[in-house]
KOLVEXMI-701004 format. One record per residue (C-alpha): x, y, z; residue number from 1; residue in one letter. Coordinates in nm, 4 decimals, m for minus. Example, Ala and Ser with C-alpha at 12.3 -4.5 7.8 and 13.67 -1.06 7.14 Angstrom:
! residues 2
+----------+----------+----------+-----+-----+
!       px !       py !       pz !   n ! res !
+----------+----------+----------+-----+-----+
!   1.2300 !  m0.4500 !   0.7800 !   1 !   A !
!   1.3670 !  m0.1060 !   0.7140 !   2 !   S !
+----------+----------+----------+-----+-----+
//
This chain:
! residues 306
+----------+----------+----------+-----+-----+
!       px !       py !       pz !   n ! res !
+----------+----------+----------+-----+-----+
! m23.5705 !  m4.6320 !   5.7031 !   1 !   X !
! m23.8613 !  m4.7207 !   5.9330 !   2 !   X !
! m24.2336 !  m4.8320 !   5.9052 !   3 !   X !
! m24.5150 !  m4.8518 !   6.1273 !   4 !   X !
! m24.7174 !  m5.1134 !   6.2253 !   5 !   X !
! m25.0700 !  m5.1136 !   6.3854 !   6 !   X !
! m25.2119 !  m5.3626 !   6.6146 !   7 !   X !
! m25.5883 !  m5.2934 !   6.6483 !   8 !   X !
! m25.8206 !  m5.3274 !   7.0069 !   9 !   X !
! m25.9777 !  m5.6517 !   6.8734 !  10 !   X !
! m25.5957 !  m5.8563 !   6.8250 !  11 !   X !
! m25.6435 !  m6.0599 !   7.1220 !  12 !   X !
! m25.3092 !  m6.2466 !   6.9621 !  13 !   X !
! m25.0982 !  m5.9726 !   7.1158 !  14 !   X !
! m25.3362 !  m5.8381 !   7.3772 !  15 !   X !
! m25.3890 !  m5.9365 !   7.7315 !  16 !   X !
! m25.7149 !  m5.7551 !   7.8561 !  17 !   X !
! m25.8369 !  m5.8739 !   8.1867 !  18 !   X !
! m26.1764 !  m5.9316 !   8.3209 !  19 !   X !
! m26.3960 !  m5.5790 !   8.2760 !  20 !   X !
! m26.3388 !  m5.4947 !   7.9107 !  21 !   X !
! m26.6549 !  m5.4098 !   7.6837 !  22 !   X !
! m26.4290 !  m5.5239 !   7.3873 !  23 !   X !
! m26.6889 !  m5.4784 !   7.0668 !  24 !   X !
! m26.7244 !  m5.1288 !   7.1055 !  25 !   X !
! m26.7246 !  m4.9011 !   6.8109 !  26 !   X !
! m26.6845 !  m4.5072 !   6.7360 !  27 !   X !
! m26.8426 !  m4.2872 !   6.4842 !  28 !   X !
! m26.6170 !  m3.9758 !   6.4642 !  29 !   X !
! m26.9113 !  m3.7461 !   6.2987 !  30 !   X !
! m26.6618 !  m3.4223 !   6.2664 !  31 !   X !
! m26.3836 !  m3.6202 !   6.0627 !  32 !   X !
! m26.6517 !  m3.8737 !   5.8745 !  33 !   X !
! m26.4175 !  m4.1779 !   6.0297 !  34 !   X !
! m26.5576 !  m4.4560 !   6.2305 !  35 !   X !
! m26.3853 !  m4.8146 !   6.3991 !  36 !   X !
! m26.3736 !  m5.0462 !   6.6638 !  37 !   X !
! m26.3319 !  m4.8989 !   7.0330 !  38 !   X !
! m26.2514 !  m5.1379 !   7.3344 !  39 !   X !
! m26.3485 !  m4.9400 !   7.6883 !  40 !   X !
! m26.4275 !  m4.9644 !   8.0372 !  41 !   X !
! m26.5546 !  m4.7690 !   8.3306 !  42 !   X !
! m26.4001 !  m5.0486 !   8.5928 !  43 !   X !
! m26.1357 !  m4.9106 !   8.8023 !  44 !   X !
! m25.7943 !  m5.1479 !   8.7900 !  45 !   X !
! m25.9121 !  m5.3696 !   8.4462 !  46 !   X !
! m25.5863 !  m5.3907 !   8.2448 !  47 !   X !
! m25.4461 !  m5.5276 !   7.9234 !  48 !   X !
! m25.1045 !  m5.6041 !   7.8609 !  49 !   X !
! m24.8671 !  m5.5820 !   7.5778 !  50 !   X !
! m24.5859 !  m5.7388 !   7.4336 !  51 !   X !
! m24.4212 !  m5.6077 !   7.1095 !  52 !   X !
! m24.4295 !  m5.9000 !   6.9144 !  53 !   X !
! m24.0921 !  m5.7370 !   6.6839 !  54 !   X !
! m23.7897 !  m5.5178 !   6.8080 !  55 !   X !
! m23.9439 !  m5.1723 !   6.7848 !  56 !   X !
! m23.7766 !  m4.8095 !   6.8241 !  57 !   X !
! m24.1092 !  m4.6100 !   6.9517 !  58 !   X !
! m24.4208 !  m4.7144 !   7.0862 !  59 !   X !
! m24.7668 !  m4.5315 !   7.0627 !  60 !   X !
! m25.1485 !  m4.5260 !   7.1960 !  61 !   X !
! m25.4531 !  m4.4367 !   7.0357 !  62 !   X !
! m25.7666 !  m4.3840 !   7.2766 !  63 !   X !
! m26.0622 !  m4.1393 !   7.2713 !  64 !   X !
! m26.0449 !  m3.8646 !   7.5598 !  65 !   X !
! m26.3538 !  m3.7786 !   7.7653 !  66 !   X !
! m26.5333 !  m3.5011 !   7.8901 !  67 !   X !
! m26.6750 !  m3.6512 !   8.2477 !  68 !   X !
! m26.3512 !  m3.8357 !   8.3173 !  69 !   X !
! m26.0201 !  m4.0538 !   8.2401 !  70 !   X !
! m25.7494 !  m4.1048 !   8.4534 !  71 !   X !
! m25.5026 !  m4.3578 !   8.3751 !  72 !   X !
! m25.1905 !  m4.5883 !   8.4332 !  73 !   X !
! m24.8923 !  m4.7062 !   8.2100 !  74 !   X !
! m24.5933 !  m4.8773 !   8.2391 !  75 !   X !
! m24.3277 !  m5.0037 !   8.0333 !  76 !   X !
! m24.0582 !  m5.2696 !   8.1674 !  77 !   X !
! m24.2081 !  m5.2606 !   8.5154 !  78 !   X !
! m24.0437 !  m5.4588 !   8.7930 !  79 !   X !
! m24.2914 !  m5.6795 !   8.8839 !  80 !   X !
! m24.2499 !  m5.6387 !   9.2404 !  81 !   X !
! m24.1742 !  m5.2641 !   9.2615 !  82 !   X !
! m24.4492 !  m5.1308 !   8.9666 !  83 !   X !
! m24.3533 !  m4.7671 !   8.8846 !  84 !   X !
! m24.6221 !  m4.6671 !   8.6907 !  85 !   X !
! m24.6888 !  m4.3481 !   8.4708 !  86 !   X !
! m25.0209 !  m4.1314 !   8.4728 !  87 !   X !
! m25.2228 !  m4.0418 !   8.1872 !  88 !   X !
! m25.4649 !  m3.7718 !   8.1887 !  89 !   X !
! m25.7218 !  m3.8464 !   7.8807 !  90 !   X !
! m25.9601 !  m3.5454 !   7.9979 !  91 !   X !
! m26.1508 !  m3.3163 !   7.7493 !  92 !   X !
! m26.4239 !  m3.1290 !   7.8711 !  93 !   X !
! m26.5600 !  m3.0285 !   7.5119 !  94 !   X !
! m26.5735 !  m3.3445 !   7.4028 !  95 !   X !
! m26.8883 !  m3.4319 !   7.2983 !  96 !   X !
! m26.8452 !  m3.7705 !   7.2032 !  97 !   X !
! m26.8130 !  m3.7473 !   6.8419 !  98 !   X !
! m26.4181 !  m3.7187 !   6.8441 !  99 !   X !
! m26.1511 !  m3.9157 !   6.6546 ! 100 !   X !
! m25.8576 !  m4.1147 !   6.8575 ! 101 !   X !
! m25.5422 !  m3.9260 !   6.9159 ! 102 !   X !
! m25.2515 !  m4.0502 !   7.0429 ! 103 !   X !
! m25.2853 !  m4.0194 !   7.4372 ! 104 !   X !
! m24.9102 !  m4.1746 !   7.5392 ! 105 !   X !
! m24.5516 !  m4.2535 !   7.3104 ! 106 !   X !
! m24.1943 !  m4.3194 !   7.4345 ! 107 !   X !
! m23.9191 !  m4.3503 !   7.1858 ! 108 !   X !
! m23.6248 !  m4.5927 !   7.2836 ! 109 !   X !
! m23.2360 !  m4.5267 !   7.1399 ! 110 !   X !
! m23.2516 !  m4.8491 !   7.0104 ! 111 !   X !
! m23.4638 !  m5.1596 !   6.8246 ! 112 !   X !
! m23.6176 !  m5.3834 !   7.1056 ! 113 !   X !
! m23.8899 !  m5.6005 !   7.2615 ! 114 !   X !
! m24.0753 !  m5.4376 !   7.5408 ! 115 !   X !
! m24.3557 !  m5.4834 !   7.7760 ! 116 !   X !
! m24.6491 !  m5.1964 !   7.8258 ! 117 !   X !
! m24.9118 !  m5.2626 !   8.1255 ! 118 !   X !
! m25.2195 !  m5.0044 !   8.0676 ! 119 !   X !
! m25.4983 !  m4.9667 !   8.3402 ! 120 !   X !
! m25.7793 !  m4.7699 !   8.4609 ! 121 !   X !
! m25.7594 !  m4.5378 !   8.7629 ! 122 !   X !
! m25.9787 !  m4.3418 !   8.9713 ! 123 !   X !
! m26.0292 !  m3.9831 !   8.8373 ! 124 !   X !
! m26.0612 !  m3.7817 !   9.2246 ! 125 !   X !
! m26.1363 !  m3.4977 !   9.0093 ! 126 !   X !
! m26.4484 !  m3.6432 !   8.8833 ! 127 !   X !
! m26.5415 !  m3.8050 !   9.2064 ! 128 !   X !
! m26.3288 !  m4.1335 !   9.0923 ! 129 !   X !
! m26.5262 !  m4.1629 !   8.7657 ! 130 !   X !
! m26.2843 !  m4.2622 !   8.4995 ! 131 !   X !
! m26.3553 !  m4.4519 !   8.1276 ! 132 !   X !
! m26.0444 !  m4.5886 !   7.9852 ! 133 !   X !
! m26.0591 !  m4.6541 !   7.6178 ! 134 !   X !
! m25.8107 !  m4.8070 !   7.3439 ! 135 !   X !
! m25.8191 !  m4.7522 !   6.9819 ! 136 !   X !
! m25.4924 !  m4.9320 !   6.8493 ! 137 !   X !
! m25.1125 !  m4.9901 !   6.9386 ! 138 !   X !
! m24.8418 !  m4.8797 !   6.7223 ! 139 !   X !
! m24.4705 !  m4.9507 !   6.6921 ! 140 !   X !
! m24.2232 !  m4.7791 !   6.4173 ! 141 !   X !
! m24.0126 !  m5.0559 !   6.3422 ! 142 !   X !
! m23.6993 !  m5.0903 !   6.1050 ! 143 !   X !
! m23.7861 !  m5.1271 !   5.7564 ! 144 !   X !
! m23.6354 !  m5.5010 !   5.6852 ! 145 !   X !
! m23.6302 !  m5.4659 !   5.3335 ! 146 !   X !
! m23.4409 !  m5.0761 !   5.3486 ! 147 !   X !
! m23.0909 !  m5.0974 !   5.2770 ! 148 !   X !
! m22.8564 !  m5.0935 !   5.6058 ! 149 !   X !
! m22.6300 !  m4.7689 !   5.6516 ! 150 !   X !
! m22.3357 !  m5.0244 !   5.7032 ! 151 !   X !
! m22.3739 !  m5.2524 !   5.4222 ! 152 !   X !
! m22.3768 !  m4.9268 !   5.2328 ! 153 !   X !
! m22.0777 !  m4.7825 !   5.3879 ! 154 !   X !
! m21.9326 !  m5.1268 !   5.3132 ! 155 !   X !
! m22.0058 !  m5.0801 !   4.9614 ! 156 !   X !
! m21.8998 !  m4.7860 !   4.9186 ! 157 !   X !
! m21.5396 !  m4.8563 !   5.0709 ! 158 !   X !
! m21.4909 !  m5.1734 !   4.8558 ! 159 !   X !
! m21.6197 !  m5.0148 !   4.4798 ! 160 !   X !
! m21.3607 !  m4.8716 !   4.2528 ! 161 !   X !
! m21.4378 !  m4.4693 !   4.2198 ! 162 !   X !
! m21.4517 !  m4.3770 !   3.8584 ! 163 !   X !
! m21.2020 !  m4.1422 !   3.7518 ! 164 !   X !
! m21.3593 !  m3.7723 !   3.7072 ! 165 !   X !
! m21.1769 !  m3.4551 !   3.6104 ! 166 !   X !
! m21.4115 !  m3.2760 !   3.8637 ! 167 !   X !
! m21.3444 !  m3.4993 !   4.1818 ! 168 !   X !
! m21.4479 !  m3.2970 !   4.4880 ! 169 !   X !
! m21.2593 !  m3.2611 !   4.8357 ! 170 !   X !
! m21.3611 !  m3.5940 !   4.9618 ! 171 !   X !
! m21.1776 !  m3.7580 !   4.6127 ! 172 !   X !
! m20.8545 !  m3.5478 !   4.6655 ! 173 !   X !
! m20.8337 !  m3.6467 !   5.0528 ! 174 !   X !
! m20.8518 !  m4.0338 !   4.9949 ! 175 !   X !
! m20.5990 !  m3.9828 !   4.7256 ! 176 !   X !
! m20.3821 !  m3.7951 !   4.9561 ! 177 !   X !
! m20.4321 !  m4.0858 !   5.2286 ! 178 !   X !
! m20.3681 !  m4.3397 !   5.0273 ! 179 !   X !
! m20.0154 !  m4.1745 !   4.8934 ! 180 !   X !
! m19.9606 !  m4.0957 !   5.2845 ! 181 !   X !
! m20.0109 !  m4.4613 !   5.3434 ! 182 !   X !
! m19.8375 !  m4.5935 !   5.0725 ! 183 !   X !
! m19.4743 !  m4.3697 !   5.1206 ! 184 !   X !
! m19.4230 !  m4.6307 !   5.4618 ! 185 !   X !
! m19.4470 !  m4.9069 !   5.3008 ! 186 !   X !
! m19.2528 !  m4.8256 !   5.0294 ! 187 !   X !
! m18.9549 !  m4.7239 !   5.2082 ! 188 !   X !
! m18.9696 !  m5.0410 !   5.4571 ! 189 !   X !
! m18.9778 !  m5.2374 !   5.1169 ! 190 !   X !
! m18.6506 !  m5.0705 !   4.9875 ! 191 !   X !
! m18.5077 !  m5.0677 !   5.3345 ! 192 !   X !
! m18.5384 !  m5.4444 !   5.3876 ! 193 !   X !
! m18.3875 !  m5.5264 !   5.0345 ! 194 !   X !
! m18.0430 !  m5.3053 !   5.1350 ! 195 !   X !
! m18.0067 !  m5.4862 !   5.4296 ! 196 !   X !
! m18.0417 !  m5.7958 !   5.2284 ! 197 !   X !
! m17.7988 !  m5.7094 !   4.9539 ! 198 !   X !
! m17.6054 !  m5.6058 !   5.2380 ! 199 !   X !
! m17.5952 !  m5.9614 !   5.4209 ! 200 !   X !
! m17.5432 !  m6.1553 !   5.0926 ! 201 !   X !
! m17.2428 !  m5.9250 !   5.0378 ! 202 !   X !
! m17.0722 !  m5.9418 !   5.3493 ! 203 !   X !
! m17.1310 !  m6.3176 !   5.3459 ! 204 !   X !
! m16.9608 !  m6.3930 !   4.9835 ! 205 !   X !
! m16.6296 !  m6.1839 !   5.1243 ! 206 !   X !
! m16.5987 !  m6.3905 !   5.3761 ! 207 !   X !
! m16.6277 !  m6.6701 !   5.1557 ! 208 !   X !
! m16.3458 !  m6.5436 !   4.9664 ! 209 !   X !
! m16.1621 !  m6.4866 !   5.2434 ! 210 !   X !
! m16.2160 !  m6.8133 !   5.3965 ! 211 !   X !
! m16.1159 !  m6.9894 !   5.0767 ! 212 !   X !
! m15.7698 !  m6.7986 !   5.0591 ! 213 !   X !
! m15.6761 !  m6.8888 !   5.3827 ! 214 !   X !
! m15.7166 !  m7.2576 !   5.3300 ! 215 !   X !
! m15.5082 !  m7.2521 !   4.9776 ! 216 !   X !
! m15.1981 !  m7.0723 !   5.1951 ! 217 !   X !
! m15.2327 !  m7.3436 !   5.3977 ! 218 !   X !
! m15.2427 !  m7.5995 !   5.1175 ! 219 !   X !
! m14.9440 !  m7.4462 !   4.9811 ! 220 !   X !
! m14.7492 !  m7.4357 !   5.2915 ! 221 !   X !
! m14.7915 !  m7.8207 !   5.3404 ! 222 !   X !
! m14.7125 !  m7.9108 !   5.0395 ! 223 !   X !
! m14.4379 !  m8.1596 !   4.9850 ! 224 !   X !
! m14.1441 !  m7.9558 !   4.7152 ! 225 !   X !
! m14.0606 !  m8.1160 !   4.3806 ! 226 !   X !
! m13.8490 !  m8.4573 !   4.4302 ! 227 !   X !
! m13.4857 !  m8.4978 !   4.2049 ! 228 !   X !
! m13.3524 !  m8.8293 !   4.1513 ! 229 !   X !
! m12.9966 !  m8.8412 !   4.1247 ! 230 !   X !
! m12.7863 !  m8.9264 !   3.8156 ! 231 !   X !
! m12.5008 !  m9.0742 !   3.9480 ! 232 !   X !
! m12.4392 !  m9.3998 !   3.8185 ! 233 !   X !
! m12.1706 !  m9.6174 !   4.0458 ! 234 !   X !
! m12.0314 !  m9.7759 !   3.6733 ! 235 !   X !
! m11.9043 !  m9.4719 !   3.5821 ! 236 !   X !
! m11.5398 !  m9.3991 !   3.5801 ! 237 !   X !
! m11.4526 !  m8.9927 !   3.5440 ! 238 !   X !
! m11.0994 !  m8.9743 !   3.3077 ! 239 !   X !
! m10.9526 !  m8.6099 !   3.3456 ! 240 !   X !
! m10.7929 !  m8.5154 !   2.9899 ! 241 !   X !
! m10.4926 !  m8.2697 !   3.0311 ! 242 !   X !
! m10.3463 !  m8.0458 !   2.7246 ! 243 !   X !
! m10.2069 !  m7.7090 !   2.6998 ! 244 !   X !
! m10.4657 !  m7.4517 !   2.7784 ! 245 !   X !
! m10.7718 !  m7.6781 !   2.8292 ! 246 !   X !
! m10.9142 !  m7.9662 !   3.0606 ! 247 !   X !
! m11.1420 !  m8.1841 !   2.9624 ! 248 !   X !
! m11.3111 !  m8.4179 !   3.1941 ! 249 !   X !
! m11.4627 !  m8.7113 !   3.0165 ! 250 !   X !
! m11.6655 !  m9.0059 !   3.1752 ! 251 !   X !
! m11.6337 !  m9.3675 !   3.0651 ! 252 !   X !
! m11.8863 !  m9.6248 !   3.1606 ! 253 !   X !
! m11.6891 !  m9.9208 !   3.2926 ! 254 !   X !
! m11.8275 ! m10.2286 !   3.0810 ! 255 !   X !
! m11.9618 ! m10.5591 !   3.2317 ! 256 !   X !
! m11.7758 ! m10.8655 !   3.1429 ! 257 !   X !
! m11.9547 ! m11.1782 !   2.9931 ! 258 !   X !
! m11.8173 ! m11.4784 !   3.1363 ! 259 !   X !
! m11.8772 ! m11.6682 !   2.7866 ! 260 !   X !
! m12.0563 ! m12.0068 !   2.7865 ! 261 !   X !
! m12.0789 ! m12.2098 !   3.0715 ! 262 !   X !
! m11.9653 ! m12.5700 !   3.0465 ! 263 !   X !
! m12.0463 ! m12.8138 !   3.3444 ! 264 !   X !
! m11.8587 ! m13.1494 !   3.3878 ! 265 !   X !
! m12.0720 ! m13.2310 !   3.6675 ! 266 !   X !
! m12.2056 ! m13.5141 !   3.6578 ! 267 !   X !
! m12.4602 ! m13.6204 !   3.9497 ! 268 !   X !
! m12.3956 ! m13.9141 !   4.1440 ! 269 !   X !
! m12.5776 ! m14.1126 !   4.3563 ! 270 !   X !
! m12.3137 ! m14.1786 !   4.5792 ! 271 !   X !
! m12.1919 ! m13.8380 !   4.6434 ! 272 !   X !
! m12.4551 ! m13.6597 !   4.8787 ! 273 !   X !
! m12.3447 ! m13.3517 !   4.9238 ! 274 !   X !
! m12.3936 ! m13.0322 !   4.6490 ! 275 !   X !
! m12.1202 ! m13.0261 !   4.4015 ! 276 !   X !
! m11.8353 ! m12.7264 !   4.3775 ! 277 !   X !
! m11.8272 ! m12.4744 !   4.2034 ! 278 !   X !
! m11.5531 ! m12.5144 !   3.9462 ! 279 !   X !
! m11.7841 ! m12.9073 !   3.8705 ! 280 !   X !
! m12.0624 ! m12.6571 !   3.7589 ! 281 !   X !
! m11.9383 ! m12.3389 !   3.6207 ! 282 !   X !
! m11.6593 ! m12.3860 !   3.3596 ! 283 !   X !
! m11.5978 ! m12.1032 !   3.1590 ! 284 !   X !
! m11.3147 ! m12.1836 !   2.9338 ! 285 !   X !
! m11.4411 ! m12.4679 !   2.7564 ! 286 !   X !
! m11.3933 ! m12.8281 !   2.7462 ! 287 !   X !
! m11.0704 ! m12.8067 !   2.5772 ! 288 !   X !
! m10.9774 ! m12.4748 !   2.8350 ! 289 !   X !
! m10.8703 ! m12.4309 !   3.1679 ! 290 !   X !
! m11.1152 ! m12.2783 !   3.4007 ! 291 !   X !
! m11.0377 ! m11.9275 !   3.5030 ! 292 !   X !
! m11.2379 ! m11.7644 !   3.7609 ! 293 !   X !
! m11.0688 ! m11.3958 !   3.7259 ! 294 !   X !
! m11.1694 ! m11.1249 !   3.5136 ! 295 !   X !
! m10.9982 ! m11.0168 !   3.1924 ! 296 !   X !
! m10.8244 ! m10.6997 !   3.3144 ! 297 !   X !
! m10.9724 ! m10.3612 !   3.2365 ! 298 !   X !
! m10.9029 ! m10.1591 !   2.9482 ! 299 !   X !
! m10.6703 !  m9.8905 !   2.9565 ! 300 !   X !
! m10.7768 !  m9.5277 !   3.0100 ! 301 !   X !
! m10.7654 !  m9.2807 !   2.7034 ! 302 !   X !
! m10.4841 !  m9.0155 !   2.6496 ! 303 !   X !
! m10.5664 !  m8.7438 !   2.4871 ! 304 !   X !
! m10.3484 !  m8.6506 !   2.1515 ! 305 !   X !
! m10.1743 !  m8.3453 !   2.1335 ! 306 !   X !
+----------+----------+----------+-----+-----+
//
């Protein structure tokens, strides 16, 4: 969307004339009932400038043509050392005078900017250099700021949720079929990752096992075997019984002796330094006994009875 926007002859806010301009000029356009305000001059090189005062996307100017003369010069974005300028012929020989402004000059431009138009006043050779120049108005077609933007409507558009229809057209069916295109990928790189996962964690826990077999063999192999204490007892005394027909081997424990009481007749003395014997301390008979040292004598082994 796009509006235009007028900028009249008497603006001096966005027009430049210089010296030469009859600037309160008016027009009375008898065949059309319209009149308004005319700037003109008959001076050859008087100018006014122009500088869009908003990005604009075409440009246009309104002047009056005449019958006896009007040759003139315009230029837009001129290099002000090399001026290239463009020629306007504003001649109407029937023009009596009485005639509405057209539009004598436009140039569109691809896209919304600031420019800079130079308009002047030229000899006319075919009039003998006689040329009136004359200016109307200015105007620009500018965007429309308050029209909505074809991209933030685009971006709409993608981000709103359709509403479900049972008559969707083609344009419904193809983003459907896109979106199921799109989605197929990214499924299967889903499922694909989470195989090669379960495939990991199970190649990790056999090792595991493996790993923890190994190290019980090796437990086992090092370990020390079961420990037997022996029986034998160095008291014991084996007695082989004989009779017809049968053997029997019997075992006997061989009994400690007591050596009974023990009676000392030792009696210390001071006089006698040195320790006392061993018959003074140990007596094992008795006072009224004799001292024996030796053993009773074992007892006698068992016979078996027929």
């Amino acid at each position: 969307m796009s509006q235009n926007v007028t900028f009249d002859d008497r603006d001096q806010s966005v027009l430049n004339y210089s010296p030469g301009w009859f600037l309160t000029g008016t027009y009375n356009a008898t065949s059309v009932g319209q009149t308004g305000t005319l700037a003109s001059s008959s001076i050859t090189n008087v100018n006014v400038t122009f500088v869009f005062p908003t990005p604009a996307t075409e440009f246009f100017y309104f002047g009056i043509k005449r019958c006896c003369g009007g040759s003139y010069l315009i230029c837009i974005d001129c290099d002000p050392n090399d001026r290239k300028f463009i020629t306007i012929d504003a001649v109407d020989p029937t023009d009596d005078g009485q005639s509405p402004p057209v539009v004598l000059f436009s140039q569109k431009f691809s896209v919304a900017g600031v420019h800079e138009v130079i308009l002047m006043n030229q000899p006319d050779p075919a009039f003998g250099g006689n040329s009136q120049i004359t200016l109307d108005r200015f105007e620009l077609t500018v965007p429309d700021p308050n029209a909505v933007q074809p991209t933030s409507a685009t971006s709409a558009n993608l981000f709103s949720t359709p509403t479900p229809s049972s008559t969707a057209g083609p344009e419904l069916v193809g983003s459907a079929s896109s979106s199921s295109s799109n989605l197929a990928p990214i499924l299967g790189g889903v499922l694909g990752g989470l195989v090669i996962l379960l495939i990991i964690v199970g190649i990790w826990l056999l090792v595991r096992r493996r790993s923890r077999r190994t190290l019980y063999s090796e437990e086992q192999a090092t370990a020390p075997g079961p420990q037997f204490q022996s029986q034998w007892r160095p008291n014991s005394t084996f007695t082989t019984l004989t009779t017809p027909g049968t053997t029997i081997s019997t075992t006997t424990s061989r009994r400690e002796l007591d050596a009974g009481r023990i009676y000392s007749t030792y009696t210390e003395s001071a006089d006698d330094p040195l320790p006392p014997e061993y018959g003074q301390v140990f007596n094992t008979a008795g006072p009224s006994e004799s001292s024996s040292l030796e053993p009773p004598p074992p007892p006698l082994p068992l016979k078996a009875s027929r």
